[in-house]
C-alpha positions as CSV (number, residue, x, y, z in Angstrom):
1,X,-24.1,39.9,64.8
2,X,-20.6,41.1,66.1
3,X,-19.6,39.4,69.6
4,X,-16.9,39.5,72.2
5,X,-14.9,37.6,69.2
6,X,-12.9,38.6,66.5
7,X,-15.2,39.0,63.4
8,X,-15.6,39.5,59.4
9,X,-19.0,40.4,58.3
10,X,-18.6,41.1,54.3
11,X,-20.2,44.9,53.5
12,X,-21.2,43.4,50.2
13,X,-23.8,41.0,52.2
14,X,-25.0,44.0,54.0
15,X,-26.8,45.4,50.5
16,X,-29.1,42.7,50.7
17,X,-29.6,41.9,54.3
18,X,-32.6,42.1,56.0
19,X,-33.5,45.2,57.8
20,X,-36.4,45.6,60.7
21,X,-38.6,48.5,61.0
22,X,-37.6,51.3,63.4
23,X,-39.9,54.1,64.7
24,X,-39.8,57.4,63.1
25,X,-41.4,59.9,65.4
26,X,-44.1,61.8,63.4
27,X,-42.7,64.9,64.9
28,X,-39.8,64.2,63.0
29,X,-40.4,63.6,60.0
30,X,-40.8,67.2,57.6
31,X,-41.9,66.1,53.8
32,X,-42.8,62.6,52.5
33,X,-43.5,59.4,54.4
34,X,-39.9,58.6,55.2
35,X,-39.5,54.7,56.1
36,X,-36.5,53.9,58.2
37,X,-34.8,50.4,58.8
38,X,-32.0,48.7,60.9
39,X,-30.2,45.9,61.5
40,X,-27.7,46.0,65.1
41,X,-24.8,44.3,65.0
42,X,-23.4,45.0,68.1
43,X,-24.6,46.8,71.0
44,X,-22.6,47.3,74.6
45,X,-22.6,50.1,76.8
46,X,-19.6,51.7,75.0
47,X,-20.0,50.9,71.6
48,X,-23.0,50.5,68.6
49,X,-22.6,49.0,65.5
50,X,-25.3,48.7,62.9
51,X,-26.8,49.3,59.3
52,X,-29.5,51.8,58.8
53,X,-31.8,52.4,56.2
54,X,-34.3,55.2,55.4
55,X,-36.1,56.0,52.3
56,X,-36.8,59.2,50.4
57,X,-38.1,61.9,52.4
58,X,-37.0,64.4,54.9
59,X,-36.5,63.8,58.9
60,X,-34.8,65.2,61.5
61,X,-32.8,64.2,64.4
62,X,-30.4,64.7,67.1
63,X,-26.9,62.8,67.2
64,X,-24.8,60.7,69.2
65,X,-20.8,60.4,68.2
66,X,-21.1,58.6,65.2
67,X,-19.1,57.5,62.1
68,X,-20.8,56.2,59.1
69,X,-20.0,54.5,55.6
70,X,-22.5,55.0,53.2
71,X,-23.2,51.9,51.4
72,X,-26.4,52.9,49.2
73,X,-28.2,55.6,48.0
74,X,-27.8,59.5,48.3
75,X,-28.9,62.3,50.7
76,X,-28.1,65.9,51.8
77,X,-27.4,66.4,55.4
78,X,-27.7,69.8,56.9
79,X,-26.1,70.4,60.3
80,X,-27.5,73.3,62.1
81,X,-24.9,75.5,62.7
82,X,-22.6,73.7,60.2
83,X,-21.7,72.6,57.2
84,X,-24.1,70.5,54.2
85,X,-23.4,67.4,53.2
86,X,-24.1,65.5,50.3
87,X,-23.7,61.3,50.7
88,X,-23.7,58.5,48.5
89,X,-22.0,55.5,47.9
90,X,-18.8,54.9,49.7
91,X,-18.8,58.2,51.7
92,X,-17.5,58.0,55.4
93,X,-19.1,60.8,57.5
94,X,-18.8,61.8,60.9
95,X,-21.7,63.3,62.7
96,X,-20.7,64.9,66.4
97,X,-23.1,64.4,69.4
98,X,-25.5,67.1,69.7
99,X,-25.5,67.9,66.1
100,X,-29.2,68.8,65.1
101,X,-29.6,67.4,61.6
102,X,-32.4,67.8,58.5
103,X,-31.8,64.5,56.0
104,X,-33.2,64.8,52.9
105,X,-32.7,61.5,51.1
106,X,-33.2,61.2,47.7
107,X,-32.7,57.9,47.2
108,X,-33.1,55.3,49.8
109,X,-30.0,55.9,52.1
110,X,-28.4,52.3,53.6
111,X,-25.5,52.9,55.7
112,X,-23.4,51.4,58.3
113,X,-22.9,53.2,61.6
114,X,-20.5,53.2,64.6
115,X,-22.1,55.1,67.3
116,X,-20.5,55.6,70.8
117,X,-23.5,55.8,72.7
């Protein structure tokens, strides 16, 4: 976990760390049995940092300002209103608050995200 301190924590690691189960609201979810995982980092009033996991499936959600780096897998994102994106390894995405979203993940999705909640 990130603290008030200056801090490395090694992307690579965060392949194989451990993630926790998160609710998906049923509501949310529109084909499959999407799982999704995460692991905080860092959490303040200002400032999230975590990894985030969900498998194949599609879901949707609401945003909060949020850059991401894709670290596994691959999905589409459509933005209502916007563009499509297609992820995988190694993209950085930006998502804006408000932004409704579908994610259909084709292959497990594991990403780290910087949210300003």
């Amino acid at each position: 976990m990130f603290t008030d301190v200056a801090r490395v924590v090694r992307a690579s690691a965060l392949l194989d760390s451990e993630l926790y189960p998160d609710d998906l609201d049923p509501a949310q979810v529109v084909a499959g049995a999407p799982e999704v995982r995460s692991l905080e980092l860092h959490d303040s009033d200002t400032l999230a940092i975590g990894v985030w996991q969900h498998s194949p499936g599609v879901s949707t959600d609401v945003e909060a300002d949020e850059i991401f780096v894709v670290l596994q897998g691959r999905a589409t994102i459509e933005v209502a209103d916007g563009p499509t994106l297609e992820v995988g390894p190694g993209d950085v995405g930006f998502l804006p608050v408000g932004a409704r979203t579908t994610w259909t993940v084709h292959e497990t999705l594991r990403k780290i995200y910087i949210v300003r909640p």
